[in-house]
C-alpha positions as CSV (number, residue, x, y, z in Angstrom):
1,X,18.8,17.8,5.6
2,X,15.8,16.9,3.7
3,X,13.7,13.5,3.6
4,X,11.6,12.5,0.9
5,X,8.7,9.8,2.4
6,X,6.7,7.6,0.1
7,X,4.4,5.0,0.7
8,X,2.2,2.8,-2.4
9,X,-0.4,0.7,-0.9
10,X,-0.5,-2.4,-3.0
11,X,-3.6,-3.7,-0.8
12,X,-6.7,-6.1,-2.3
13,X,-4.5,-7.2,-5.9
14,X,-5.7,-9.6,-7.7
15,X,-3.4,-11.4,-10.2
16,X,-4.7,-9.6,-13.2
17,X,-4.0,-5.9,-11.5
18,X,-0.4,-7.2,-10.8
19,X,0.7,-6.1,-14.2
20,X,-1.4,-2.1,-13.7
21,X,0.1,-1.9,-10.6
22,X,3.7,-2.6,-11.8
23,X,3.3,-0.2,-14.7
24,X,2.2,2.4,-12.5
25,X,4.9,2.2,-9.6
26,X,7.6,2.5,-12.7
27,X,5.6,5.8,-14.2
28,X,5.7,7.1,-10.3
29,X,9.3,6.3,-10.0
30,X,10.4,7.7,-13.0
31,X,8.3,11.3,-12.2
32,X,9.7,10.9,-9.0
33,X,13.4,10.7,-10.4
34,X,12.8,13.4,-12.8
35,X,11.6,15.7,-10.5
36,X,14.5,14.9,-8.3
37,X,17.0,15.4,-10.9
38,X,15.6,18.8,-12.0
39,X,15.9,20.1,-8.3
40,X,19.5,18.5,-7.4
41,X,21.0,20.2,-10.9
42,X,18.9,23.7,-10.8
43,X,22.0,25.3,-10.9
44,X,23.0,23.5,-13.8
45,X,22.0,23.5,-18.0
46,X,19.3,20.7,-18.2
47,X,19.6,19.3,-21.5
48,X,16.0,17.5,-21.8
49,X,15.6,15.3,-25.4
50,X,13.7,12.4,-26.5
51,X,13.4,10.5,-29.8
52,X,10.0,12.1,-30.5
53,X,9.1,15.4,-29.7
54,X,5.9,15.2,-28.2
55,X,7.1,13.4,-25.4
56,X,9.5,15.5,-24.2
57,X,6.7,16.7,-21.0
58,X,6.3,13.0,-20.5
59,X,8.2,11.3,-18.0
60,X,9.7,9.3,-20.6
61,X,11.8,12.4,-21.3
62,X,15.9,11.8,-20.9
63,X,17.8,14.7,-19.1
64,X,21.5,15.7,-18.6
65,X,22.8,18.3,-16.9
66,X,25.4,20.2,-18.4
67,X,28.6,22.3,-16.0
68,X,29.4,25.9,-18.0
69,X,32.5,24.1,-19.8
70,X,29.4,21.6,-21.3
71,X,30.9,18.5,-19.3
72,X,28.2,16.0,-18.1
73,X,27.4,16.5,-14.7
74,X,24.8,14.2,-14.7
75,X,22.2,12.3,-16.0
76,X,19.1,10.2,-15.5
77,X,18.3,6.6,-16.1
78,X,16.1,7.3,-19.9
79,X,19.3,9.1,-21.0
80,X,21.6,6.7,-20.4
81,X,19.8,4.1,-22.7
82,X,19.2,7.0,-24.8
83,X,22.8,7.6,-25.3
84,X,23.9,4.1,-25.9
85,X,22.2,4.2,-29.1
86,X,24.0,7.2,-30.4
């Protein structure tokens, strides 16, 4: 079994770093999903899109991963609000 440990020290804020800090505990969590989602469905087609194409390395990229009969298997949080606008 494997355990993934992660710590953010959110030591010495001051009000006005509140906001940095917040924005950059999202951008880790979503890098940290992505990368979890790409390793979970390696055996799977990873369907990766994005409204823009230059930010599909970002980790505002949306992924799905697609079974050989082209069902969903999964997918990750960005896709799902992608796909609601479809």
């Amino acid at each position: 079994m494997r355990a993934i440990l992660s710590a953010l020290s959110m030591l010495h804020q001051t009000p006005r770093l509140v906001t940095n800090t917040l924005a950059l505990v999202k951008l880790a969590s979503r890098n940290i999903e992505n990368r979890l989602f790409a390793e979970q469905f390696c055996d799977s087609s990873i369907l990766m899109f994005h409204a823009r194409h230059e930010y599909l390395p970002t980790t505002s990229v949306a992924m799905i991963a697609l079974m050989i009969t082209a069902s969903l298997k999964a997918q990750i949080t960005n896709a799902k609000s992608m796909l609601k606008t479809v």
